[in-house]
C-alpha positions as CSV (number, residue, x, y, z in Angstrom):
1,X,0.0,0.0,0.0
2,X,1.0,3.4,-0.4
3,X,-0.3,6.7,0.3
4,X,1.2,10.2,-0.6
5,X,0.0,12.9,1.6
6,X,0.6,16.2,-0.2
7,X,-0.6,18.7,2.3
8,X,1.6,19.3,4.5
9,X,1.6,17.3,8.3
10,X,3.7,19.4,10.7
11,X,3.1,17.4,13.4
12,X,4.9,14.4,11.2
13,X,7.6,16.3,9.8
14,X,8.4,17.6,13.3
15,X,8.8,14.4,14.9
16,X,11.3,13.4,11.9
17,X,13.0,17.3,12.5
18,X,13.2,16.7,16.0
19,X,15.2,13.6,15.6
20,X,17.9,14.8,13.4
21,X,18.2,18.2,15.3
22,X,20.2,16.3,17.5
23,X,22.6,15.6,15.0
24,X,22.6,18.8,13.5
25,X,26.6,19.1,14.7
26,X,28.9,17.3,16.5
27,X,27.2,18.7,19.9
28,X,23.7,19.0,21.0
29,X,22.1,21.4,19.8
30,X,18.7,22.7,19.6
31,X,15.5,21.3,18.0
32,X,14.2,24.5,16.7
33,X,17.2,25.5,15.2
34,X,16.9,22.4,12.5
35,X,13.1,23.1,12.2
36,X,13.7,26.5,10.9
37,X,15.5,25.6,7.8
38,X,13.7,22.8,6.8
39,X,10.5,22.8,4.5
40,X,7.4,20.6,6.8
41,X,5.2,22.2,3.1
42,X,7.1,19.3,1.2
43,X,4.5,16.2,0.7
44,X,4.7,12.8,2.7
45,X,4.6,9.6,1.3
46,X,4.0,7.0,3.5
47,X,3.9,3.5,1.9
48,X,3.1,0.1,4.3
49,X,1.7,-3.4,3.7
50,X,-1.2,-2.5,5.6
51,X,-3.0,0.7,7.0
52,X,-5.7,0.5,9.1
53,X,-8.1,3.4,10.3
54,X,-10.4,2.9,13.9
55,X,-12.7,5.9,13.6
56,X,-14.0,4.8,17.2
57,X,-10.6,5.0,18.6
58,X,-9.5,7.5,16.6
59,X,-6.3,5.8,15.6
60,X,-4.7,5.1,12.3
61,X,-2.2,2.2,12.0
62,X,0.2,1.9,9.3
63,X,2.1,-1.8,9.6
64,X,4.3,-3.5,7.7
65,X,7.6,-2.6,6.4
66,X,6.8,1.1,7.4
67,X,8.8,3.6,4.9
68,X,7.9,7.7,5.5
69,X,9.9,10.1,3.1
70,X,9.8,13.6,3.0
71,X,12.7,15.4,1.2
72,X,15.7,13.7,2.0
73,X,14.6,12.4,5.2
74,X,13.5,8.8,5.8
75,X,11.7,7.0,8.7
76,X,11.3,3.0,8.8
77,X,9.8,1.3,10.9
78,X,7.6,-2.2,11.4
79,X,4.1,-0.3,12.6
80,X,3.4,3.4,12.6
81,X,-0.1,4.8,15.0
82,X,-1.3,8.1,14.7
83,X,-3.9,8.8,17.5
84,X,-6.1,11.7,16.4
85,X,-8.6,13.6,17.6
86,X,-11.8,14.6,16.0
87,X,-13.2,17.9,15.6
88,X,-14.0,19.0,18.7
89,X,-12.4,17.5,20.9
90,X,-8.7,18.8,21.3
91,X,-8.4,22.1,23.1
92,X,-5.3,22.5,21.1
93,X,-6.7,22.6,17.5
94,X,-4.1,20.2,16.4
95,X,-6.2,17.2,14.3
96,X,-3.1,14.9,15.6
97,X,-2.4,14.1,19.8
98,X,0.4,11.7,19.7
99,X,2.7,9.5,16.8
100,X,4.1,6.0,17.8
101,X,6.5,4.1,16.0
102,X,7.7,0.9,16.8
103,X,10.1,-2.1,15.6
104,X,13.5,-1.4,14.6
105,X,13.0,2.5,14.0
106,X,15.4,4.0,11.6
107,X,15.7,7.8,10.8
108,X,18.3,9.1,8.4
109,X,18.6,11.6,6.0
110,X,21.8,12.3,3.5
111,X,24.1,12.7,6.5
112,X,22.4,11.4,10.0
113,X,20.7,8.4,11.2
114,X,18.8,8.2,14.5
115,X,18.5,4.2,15.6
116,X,15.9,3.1,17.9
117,X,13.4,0.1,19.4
118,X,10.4,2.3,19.5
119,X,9.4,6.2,19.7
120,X,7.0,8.7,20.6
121,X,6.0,12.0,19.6
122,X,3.5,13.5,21.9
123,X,2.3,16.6,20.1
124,X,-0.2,17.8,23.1
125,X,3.2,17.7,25.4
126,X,5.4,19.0,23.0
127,X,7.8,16.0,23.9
128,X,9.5,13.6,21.5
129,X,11.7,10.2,22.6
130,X,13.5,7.4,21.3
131,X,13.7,4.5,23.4
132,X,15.7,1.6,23.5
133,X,19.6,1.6,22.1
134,X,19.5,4.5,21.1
135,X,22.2,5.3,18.4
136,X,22.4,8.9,16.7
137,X,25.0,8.9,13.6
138,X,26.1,12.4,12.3
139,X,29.2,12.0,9.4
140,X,31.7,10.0,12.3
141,X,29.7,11.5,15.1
142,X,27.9,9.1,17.2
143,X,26.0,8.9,20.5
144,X,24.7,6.2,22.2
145,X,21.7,5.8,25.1
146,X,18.6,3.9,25.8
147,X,16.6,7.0,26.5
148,X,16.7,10.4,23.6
149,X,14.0,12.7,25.0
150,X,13.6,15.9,23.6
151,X,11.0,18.9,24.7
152,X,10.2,20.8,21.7
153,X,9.0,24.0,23.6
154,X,11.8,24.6,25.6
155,X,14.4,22.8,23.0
156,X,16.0,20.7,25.6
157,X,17.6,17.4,24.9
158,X,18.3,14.8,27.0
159,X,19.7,11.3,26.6
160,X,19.9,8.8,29.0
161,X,21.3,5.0,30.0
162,X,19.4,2.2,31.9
163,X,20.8,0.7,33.9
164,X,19.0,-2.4,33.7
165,X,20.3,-2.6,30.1
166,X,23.6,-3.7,30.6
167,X,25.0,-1.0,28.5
168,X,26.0,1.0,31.5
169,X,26.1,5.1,30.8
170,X,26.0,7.4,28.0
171,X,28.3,7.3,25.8
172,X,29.4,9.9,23.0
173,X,32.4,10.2,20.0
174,X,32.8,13.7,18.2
175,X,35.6,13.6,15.7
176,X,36.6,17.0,15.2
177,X,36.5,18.4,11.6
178,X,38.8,16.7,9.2
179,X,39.4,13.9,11.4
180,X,38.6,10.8,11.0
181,X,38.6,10.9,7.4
């Protein structure tokens, strides 16, 4: 199946935004700084083996080889939910509350890759995170967690270990420019 939205979907094209923002440079920096220069008006295909839409629940659940593309940025996964809200009833106005995606989440664009288990973008909260072995890849530039949480309103980034992992702490490698290579 697949399915070209071409208006645009902010909500979508922030959670994929908000991912790479953290590896807009070889250090953290901030989420709204990477939405800025990029264009959320450019359409969204999303193509899956199966999408299924709950009008009850309000949910939409694309599943099955997951692909997303918007400009040069790419999001797999194995199931995509959207959980919407009909008219009415979100005191925010926004159509969308919240994006999941789930099984073997993998972002990237031309030069950055975000590496996941599962993620969340909760557009009422303004929150987005990447959960479990977490790997963000920028050129040689790599950081590794189990927890990537970003706030969206206040551009704070946070990643974190669990320790019930086994994978211990945080751990980060920026190459500075021209080495490496």
């Amino acid at each position: 199946m697949r399915i070209l939205v071409a208006r645009p979907l902010a909500p979508f094209s922030i959670l994929l935004l908000a991912m790479a923002a953290w590896l807009a440079g070889s250090a953290p920096l901030c989420a709204q700084d990477a939405i800025a220069g990029y264009d959320t008006s450019l359409p969204i295909e999303i193509e899956a083996d199966q999408l299924t839409v709950e009008q009850n629940s309000e949910t939409a659940t694309f599943s099955g080889n997951v692909i997303v593309v918007q400009g040069d940025m790419t999001l797999r996964s194995a199931k995509l939910l959207v959980i919407y809200a009909l008219d009415g009833d979100n005191a925010s106005d926004q159509p969308i509350r919240r994006i999941e995606v789930d099984g073997g989440v993998v972002m990237a664009s031309e030069r950055e890759t975000a590496k996941g288990e599962r993620g969340v973008y909760d557009v009422v909260a303004g929150t987005l995170e990447l959960f479990g072995d977490v790997t963000l890849t920028r050129d040689d530039n790599v950081i590794k967690g189990d927890v990537l949480s970003i706030d969206l309103d206040t551009s704070v980034a946070t990643m974190k270990a669990d320790p019930a992992s086994g994978r211990g702490r945080v751990k980060a490698l920026f190459l500075p420019a021209g080495a490496g290579n």
